[in-house]
N, C-alpha and C positions, 0 to 999 in steps of 0.2 A: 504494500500500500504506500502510498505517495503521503508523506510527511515530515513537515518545519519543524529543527530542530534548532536549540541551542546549543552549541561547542561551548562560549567561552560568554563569563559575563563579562556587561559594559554599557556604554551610554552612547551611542547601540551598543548591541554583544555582537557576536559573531555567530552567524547563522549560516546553516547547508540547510539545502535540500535532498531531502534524498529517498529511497525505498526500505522500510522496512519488514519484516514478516505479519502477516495479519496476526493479529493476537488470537489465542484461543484462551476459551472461558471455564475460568477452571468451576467447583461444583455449582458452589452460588454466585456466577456472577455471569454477565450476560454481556454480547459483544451487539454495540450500535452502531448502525450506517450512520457516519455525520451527515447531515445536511447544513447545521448553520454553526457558528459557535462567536459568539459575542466577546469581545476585547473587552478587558479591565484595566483598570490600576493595579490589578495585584498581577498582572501580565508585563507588566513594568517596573515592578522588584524582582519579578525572576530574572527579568533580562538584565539587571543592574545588580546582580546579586543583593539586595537589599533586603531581604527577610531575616528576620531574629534568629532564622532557624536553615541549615544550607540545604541547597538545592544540588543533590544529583546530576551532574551534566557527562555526556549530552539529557537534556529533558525536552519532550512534547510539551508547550505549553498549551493555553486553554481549558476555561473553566467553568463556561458558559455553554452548555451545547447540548441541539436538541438532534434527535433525529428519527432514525427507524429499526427496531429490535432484529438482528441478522440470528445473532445462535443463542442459544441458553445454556450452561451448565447446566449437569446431569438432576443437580437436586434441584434446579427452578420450578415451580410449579405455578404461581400468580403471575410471570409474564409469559410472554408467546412471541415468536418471530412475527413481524410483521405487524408490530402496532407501534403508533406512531410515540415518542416520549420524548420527554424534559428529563435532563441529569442534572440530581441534584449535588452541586460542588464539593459540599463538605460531609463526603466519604464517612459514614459514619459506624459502630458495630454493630449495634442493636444489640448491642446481650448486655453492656454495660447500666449501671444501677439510674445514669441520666437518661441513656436514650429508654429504658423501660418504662420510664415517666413522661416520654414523650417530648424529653431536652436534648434531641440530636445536634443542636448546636453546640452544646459542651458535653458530647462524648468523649470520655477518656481515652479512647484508641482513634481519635478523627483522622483523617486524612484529607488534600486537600487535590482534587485533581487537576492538573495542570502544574503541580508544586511537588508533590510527595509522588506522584505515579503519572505516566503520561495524557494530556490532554486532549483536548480536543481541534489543534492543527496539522490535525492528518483523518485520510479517508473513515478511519476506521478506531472507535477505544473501547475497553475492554472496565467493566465497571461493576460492582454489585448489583444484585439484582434490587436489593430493597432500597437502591439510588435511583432508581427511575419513576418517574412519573408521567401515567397516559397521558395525553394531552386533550383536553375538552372537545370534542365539537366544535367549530369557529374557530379556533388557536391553530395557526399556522406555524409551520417549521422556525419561520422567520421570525415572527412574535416570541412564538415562544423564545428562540437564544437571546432576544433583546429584556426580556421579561424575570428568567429564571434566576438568573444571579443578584444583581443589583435592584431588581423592585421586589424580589421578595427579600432582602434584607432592610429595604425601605418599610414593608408591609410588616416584618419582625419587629424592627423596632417600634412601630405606632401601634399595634394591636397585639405583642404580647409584654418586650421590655416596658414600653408605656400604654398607658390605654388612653386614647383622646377621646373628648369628649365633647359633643356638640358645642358651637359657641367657642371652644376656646381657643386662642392665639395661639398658632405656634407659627415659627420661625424655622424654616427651610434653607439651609446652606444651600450654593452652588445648584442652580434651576439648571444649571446647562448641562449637570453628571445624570450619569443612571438612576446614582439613590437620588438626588436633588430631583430629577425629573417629577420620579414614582412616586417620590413623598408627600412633592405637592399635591398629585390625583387624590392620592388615598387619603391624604388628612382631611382635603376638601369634601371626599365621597363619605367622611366619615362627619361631618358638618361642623368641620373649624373654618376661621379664618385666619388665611396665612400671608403671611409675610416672606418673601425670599432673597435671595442673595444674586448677584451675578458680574462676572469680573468686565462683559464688555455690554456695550450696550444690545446686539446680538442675544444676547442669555439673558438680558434682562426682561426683553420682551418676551422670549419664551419662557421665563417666569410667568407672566401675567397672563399670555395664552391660555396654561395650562390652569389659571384658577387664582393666582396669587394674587392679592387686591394694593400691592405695596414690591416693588423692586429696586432695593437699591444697591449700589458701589461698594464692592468691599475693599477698593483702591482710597476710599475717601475717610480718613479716620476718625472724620465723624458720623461714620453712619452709623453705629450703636442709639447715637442719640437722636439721630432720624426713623428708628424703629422704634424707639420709647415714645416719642414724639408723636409718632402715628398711632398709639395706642392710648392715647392719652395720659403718658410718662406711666401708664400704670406696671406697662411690660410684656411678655408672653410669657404662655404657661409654659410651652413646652420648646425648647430646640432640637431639632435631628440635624446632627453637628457631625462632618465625618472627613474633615480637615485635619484638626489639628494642630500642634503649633500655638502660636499667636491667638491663630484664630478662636482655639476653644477657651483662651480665658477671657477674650473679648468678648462672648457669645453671653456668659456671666451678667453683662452688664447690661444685658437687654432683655433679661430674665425680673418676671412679677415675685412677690413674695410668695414660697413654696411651690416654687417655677420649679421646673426638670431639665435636665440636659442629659438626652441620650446618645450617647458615641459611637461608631462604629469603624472608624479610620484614622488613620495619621500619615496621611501624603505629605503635612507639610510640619513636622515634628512630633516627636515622642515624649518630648522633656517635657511637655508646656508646666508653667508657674500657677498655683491658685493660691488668690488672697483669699485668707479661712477663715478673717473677721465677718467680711460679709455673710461668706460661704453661710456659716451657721446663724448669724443673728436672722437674715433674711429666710432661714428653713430652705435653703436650695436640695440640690437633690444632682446627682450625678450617675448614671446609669450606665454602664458598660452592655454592648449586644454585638454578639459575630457569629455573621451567618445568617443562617434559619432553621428552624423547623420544620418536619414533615407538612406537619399542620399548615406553616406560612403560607411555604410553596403552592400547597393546594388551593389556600386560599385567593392566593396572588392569580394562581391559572383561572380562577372559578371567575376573580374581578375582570379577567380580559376576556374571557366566555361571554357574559354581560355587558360589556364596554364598557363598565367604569373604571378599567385601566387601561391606559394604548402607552404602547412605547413611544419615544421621541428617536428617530433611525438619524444619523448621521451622517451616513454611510454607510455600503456594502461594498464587500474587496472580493473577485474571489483569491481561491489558497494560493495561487501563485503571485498573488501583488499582497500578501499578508503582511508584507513588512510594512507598506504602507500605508496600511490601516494603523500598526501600532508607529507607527512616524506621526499619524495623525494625533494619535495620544499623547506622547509623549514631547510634542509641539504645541501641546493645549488647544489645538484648533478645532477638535470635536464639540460640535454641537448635539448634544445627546449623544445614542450610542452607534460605536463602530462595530459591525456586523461582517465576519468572515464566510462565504458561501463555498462551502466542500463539494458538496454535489449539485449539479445543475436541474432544473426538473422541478 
């Protein structure tokens, strides 16, 4: 099968193309025909070596990707060749004490595909079976890779890390990312009003498309106090904050009393600083969420069934120009997401 590999990290890395052997599925795990597979930010630590944790090279990256079920290991029984699925990224065990509660986002044996075992930029990956998910009626190949990773980690953090609630304010980083996109849908379908972020003016109006009634500059350092301001200095409940850096102790200050900040990235540092006088007198609230849950996922698929979620597409490359989809990323210039096409059809 025809698949992008990583040799060497960098900023680019160093990439071949080349053929490898189709994978075969050992008992429980099941091999998928790629059709799409959606680019990340966490496709841009592997190739910069940046993860906390090393990365195996040469690796398949990709961690977003939907397709069609080709073999089953001998013990599969709930899937079948030939139905269409979503893979869910973070590889999870099911036997462990979390995933039996139904928190596959903090399984003790996670893996992450595209990171720990290879991805999805090649024909063909090779994956557990209890990774996969049918894809609804309506949900296309294509949606679906734009959908599974990045808006169900959107739909994780609003509806199980936090739970919004009609009416209230939250605050949406970066309209122009995957989570920024999803977040704003879902918070909106869920009957907040949101406020978003976005670094050009391009992002900021796709904030407002998608629902957000307020888009401002996060290049102008007083926009904290243009988000209070629009609230009537009272603040937002909630933030889905997945920056980082600078950013997430700024985010603080645009938070109401016994506001939330829930996290899920650090593109743009790990160290950030929090003043803890506020932190406590104000009753804030700071939430840690990575990943998803079985649950999210299915739920995120059921909100694009319905159309109360569509992705924002960027772009579509297919696998032989994949580098320039993630050029596109790593140059900031994606507007929503960038979509790798493996199989034509």
């Amino acid at each position: 099968m025809r698949a992008c590999q990583l040799c060497a990290h960098g900023r680019p890395g160093r990439w071949r193309w080349t053929e490898l052997p189709d994978p075969e599925p050992g008992p429980d795990e099941v091999v998928v025909e790629v059709h799409f597979c959606g680019l990340n930010h966490l496709d841009l630590w592997v190739e910069e070596g940046a993860l906390p944790v090393p990365v195996a090279l040469p690796r398949v990256p990709g961690a977003e990707v939907s397709g069609v079920v080709l073999r089953t290991g001998r013990e599969v029984r709930d899937v079948v060749p030939g139905v269409r699925v979503a893979v869910q990224s973070n590889l999870f065990c099911g036997t462990c004490e979390f995933c039996r509660a139904g928190e596959e986002s903090t399984c003790l044996n996670g893996r992450l595909l595209g990171v720990d075992c290879d991805g999805g930029l090649a024909e063909r990956v090779c994956v557990p079976a209890r990774a996969v998910v049918p894809l609804p009626e309506g949900v296309g190949s294509e949606e679906a890779a734009a959908l599974t990773l990045a808006a169900s980690t959107a739909m994780h953090m609003l509806t199980h890390r936090a739970q919004v609630q009609p009416g209230q304010w939250v605050l949406v980083m970066a309209a122009g990312s995957g989570v920024g996109s999803a977040a704003i849908q879902i918070a909106r379908g869920l009957g907040a009003r949101v406020i978003t972020t976005g670094s050009t003016p391009e992002k900021r109006e796709l904030g407002l498309r998608l629902g957000a009634e307020l888009a401002v500059d996060v290049s102008d350092p007083d926009w904290p106090r243009k988000v209070r301001a629009h609230t009537g200095r009272r603040g937002v409940d909630l933030v889905v904050e997945h920056i980082g850096g600078a950013v997430l102790e700024q985010v603080f200050s645009c938070l109401a009393r016994n506001g939330t900040v829930v996290t899920c990235g650090a593109t743009a540092g790990r160290q950030p600083t929090l003043a803890l006088w506020p932190f406590f007198v104000k009753q804030h609230r700071l939430i840690g969420s990575y990943g998803r849950n079985r649950a999210s996922l299915l739920r995120t698929l059921e909100w694009a069934a319905t159309g109360r979620l569509r992705p924002v597409l960027d772009s579509v490359h297919p696998l032989e120009r994949a580098l320039d989809g993630l050029a596109r990323l790593r140059e900031r210039r994606a507007l929503g997401k960038v979509l790798i096409r493996v199989k034509s059809g």
